[in-house]
C-alpha positions in Angstrom: 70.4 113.0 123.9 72.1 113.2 120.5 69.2 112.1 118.2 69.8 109.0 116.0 70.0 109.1 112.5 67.5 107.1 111.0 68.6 104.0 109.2 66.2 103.1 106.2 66.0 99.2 104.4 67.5 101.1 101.4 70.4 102.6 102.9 70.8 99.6 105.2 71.7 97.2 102.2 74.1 99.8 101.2 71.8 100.7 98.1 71.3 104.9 99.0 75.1 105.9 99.0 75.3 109.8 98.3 78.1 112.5 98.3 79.1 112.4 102.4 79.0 115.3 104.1 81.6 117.5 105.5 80.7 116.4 108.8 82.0 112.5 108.4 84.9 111.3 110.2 87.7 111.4 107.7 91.1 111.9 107.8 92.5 115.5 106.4 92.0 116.0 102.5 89.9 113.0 102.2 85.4 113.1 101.8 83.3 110.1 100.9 81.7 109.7 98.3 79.0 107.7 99.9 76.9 108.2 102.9 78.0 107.5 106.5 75.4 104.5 107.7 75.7 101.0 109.2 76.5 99.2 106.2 79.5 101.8 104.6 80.9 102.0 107.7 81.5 98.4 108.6 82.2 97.6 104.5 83.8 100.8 103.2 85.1 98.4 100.4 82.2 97.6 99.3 80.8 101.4 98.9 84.3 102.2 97.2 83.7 99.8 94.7 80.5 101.2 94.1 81.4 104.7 93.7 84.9 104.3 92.0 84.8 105.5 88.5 84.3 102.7 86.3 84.3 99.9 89.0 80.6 99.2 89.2 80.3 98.6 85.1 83.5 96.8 85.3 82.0 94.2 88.1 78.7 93.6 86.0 80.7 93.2 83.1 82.7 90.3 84.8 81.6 87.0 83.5 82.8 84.8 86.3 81.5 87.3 88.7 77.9 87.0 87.3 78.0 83.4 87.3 79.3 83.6 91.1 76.1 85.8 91.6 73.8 82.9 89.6 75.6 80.5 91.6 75.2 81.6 94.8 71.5 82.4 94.2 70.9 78.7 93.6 71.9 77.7 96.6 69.5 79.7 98.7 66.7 76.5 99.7 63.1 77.5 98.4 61.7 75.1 101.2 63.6 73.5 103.8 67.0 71.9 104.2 69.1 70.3 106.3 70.2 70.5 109.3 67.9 73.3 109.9 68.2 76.0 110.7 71.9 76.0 110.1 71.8 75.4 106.5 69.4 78.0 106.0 72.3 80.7 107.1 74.9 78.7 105.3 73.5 79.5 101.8 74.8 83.2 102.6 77.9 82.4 103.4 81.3 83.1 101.0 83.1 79.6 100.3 86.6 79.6 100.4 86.1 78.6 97.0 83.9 81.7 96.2 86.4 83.9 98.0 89.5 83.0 95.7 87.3 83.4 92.7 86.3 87.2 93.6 90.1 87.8 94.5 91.5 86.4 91.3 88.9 89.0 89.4 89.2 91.9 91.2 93.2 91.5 90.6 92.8 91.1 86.6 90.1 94.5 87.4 93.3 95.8 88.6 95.4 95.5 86.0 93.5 98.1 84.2 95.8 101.3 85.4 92.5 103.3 85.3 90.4 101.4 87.4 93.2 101.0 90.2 94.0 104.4 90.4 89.9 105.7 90.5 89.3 102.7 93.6 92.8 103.0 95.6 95.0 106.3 94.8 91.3 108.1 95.0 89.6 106.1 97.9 91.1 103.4 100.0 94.2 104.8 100.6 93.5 108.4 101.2 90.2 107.2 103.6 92.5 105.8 106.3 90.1 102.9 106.1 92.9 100.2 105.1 95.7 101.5 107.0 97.1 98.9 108.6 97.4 97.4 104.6 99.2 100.2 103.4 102.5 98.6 102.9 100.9 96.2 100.2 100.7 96.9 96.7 97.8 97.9 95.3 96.5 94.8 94.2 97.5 93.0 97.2 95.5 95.8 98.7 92.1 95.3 97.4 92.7 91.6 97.3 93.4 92.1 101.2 90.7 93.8 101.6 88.4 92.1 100.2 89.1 88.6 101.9 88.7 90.7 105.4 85.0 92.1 104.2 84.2 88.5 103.1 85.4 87.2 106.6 83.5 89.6 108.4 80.2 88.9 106.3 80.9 85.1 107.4 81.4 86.5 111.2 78.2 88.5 110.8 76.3 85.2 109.7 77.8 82.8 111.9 77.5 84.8 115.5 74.0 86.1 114.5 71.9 83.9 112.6 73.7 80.7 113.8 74.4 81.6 117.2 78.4 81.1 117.3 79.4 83.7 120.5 81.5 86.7 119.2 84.3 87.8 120.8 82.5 89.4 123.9 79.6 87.4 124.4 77.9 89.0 127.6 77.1 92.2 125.5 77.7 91.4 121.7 75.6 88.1 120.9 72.7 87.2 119.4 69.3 88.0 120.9 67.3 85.0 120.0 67.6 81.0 121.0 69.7 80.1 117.7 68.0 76.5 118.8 64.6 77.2 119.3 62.3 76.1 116.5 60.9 79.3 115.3 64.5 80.2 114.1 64.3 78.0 111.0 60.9 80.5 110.0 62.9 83.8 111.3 65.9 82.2 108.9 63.8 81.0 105.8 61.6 84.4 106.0 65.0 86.7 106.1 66.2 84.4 103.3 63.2 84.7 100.9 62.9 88.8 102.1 66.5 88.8 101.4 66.8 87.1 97.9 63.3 89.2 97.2 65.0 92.5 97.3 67.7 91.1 94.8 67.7 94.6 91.9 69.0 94.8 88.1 72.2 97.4 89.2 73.5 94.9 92.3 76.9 93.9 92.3 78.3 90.9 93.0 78.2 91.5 96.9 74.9 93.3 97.6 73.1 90.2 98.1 75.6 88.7 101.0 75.6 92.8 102.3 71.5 93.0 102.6 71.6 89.5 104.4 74.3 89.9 107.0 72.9 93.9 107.2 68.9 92.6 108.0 70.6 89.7 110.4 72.5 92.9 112.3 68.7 95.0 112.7 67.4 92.2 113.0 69.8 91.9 116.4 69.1 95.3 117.5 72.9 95.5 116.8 72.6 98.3 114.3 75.8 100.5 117.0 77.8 101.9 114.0 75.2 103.1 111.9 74.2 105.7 115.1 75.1 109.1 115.7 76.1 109.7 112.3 77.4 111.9 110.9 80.0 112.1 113.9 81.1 115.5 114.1 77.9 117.1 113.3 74.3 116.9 115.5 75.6 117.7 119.5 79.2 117.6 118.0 78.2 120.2 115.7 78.9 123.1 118.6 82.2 121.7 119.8 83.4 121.8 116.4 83.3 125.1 115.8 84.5 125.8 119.1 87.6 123.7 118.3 87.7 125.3 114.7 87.9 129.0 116.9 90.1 128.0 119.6 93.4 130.2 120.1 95.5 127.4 120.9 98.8 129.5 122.3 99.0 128.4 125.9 97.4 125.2 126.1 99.3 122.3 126.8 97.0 119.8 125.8 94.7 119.5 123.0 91.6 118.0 124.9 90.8 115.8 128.3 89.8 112.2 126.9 87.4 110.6 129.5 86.5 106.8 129.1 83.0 105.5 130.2 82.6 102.9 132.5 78.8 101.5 131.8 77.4 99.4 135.0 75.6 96.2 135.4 72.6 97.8 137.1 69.9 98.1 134.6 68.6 101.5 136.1 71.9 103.1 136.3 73.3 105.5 133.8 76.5 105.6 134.7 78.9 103.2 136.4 80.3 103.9 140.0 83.9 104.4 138.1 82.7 106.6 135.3 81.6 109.2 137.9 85.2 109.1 139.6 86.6 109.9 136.2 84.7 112.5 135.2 85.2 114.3 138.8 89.3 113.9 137.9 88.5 115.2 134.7 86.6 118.3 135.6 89.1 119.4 138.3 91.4 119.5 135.6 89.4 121.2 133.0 89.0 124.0 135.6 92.2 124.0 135.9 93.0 124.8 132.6 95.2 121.4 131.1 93.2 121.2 128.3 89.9 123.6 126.1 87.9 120.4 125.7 86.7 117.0 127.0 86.2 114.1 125.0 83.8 111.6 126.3 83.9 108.4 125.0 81.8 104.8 125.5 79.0 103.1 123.5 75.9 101.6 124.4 77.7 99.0 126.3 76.7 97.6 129.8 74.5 96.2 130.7 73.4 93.8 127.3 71.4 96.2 125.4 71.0 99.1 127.4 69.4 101.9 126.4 71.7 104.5 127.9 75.0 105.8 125.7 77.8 106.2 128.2 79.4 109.7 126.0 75.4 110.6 126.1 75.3 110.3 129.9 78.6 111.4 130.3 78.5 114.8 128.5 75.0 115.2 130.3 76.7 114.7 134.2 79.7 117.0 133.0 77.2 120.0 131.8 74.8 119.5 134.8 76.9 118.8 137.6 80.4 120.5 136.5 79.0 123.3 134.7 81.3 122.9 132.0 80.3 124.4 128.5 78.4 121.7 126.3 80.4 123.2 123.0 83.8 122.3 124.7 82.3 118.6 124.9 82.9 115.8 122.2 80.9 112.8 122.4 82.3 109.8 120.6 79.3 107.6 121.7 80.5 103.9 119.6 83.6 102.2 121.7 82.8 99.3 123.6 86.1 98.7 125.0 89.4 100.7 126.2 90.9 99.6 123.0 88.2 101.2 120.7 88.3 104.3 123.0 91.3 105.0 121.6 91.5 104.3 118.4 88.0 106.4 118.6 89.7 109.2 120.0 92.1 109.2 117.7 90.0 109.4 115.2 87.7 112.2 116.4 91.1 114.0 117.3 92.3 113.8 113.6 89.0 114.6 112.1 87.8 117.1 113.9 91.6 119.0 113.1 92.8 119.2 116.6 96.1 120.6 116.9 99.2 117.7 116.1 101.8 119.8 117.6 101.0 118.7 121.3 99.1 115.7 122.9 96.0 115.0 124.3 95.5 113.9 127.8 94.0 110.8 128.7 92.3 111.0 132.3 91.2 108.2 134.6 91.4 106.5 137.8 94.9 105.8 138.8 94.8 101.6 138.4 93.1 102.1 134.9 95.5 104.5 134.0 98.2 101.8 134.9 96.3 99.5 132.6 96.0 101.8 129.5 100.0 102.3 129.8 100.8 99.3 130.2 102.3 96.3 127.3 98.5 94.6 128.0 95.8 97.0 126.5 98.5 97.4 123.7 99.1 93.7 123.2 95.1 93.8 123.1 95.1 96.5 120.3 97.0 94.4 117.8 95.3 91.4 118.6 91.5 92.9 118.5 92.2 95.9 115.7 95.4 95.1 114.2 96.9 98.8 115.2 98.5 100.7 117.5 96.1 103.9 117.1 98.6 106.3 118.7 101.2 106.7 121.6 100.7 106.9 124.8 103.5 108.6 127.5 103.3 109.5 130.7 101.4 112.3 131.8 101.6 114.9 134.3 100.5 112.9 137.4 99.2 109.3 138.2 95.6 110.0 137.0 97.0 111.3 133.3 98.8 109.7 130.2 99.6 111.8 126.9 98.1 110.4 124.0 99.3 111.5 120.7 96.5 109.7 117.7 98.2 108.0 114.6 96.7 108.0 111.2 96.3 104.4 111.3 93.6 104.8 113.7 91.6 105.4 110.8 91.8 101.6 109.7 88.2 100.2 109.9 88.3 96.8 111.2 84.9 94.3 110.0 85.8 92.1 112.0 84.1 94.2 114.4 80.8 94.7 113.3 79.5 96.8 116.5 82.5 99.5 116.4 84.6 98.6 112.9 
């Protein structure tokens, strides 16, 4: 199993960022200059603002921004408060009235022709990471993206330190009893901890970032920070392969096989997710495609401990004997709509050929389902994208799937899998 990069309290609030490595997911001509971990990954903005040229000086330099920071430092209770716990996680929380004031700052930011072209002709355009923005201008831009990263700080705090279900309940909410009484000490310790860590260099966000980042270990729900970076560790093999391959005959660029976690505690692999991977193998031997891409989080049942790419790549090596460096693992969707955007991404990244599709493989009803006006009805609604197109395929257990760049669009919305 693909070993988990460790996640430090530094690097969790978003404090650690470093030059990324080659082996992040990014689109073509485009590296990070921050590291791939929970935090940059669900708030790219945020690490773009810190590593753009002259953005980090220009933020501290911002009078009404430090008086937002005083501001919102005063409203953190130093003993209790009412209604408790609930107020205790409001203090974190951007106010509409906070959120207009950052916007209408970072837009007089960006009418310094310097500053906008080191944070959005240098980062958030070319990262892929506000794609589905990219008609706006450039100030509409950041002041887009902004209100979406202080929405999804507000999402973070509301669903778990307050309780509110998430979109997905069964497997995304909150472990504790948001009622109980204890949560008003777990709440007033991760307050204090919180506003304890506060450091002479933050900006005016890190505060908000370490709160909703702790809330999110504190949850266990720490999904997108793991298996980074992507395409090295048990990806690192494939890659190369893929980077090798002579390409002249195949008809499709790689097999994409979604996971299908069970409900049974003990089991590592649902009763569907073997029928797919048997379809998929038959057609790997048969020669369709070089690779397999195996993709599915940490999904069913609530918590588990088994990664359905993990277990996946592990049945298709032991029982199918195909090679382990013609296998991709993108072990972070949750849902059909995140495997493909996912794939798309890992397509993209990993410089998979865009001159002929991928082949999406499944059961024959699922396939119907991923072809069909529902899932992408579902993509707009839940990621705001269409993250490729999808054709028929070859017979009624295929679709071709060619990835979009706008797949690279991180959505925060989704905390779990942005």
């Amino acid at each position: 199993m693909m070993r988990v990069a460790a996640i430090t309290a530094c690097c969790a609030a978003g404090l650690c960022l470093m030059p990324g490595a080659a082996a992040a997911q990014e689109p073509a001509g485009y590296q990070s200059p921050f590291a791939d971990t929970l935090p940059t990954r669900i708030f790219p903005l945020f690490a773009m603002m810190r590593t753009a040229e002259g953005w980090a000086q220009a933020l501290r330099d911002d009078n009404a921004l430090q008086s937002l920071v005083a501001d919102r430092a005063a409203r953190i209770p130093q003993a209790t408060c009412m209604p408790s716990p609930q107020c205790l996680a409001d203090a974190w929380i951007w106010t509409d009235a906070d959120i207009a004031l950052v916007d209408a700052r970072l837009r007089a930011i960006m009418s310094n022709a310097r500053l906008a072209k080191s944070l959005v002709t240098r980062q958030m355009r070319p990262s892929g990471r506000f794609a589905a923005h990219a008609a706006l201008s450039d100030a509409d831009l950041v002041a887009t993206a902004w209100r979406d990263s202080a929405a999804a700080v507000n999402r973070v705090i509301a669903v778990y330190a307050k309780g509110l279900p998430p979109r997905y309940p069964v497997i995304d909410s909150i472990i504790f009893d948001a009622a109980a009484p204890q949560m008003a000490d777990v709440l007033g310790a991760h307050g204090t901890a919180t506003a304890g860590q506060a450091k002479a260099d933050d900006l005016f966000f890190d505060p908000a970032l370490r709160y909703a980042t702790g809330l999110m270990q504190m949850n266990e729900r720490i999904d997108a920070g793991n298996f980074r970076p992507l395409l090295g560790g048990d990806n690192a093999d494939a890659i190369r392969s893929v980077s090798a391959m002579k390409w002249r005959g195949k008809p499709y660029t790689a097999l994409l096989v979604f996971g299908h976690g069970p409900e049974d505690a003990q089991s590592r692999t649902g009763v569907m997710g073997h029928i797919r991977l048997g379809i998929a193998a038959d057609l790997y031997t048969r020669g369709l495609a070089p690779f397999i891409i195996v993709s599915g989080g940490n999904v069913h049942p609530n918590r588990t401990p088994f990664n359905e790419a993990v277990e996946m790549k592990r049945l298709l090596v032991t029982q199918y004997g195909i090679p382990a460096d013609h296998i991709l693992m993108e072990p972070h969707a949750r849902h059909t709509t995140t495997n493909l955007r996912n794939c798309a991404r890992l397509l993209l990244a990993a410089a998979f050929p865009t001159d002929r599709p991928a082949l999406i493989v499944s059961d024959h009803r699922t396939i119907q389902y991923i072809g069909g006006d529902e899932l992408a009805q579902r993509n707009l609604r839940e990621m705001g994208i269409q993250p490729g197109r999808v054709a028929a395929g070859p017979d009624r257990f295929t679709l071709a799937f060619t990835p979009d760049p706008v797949a690279f669009h991180a959505e925060p919305a989704d905390p779990l899998d942005p």
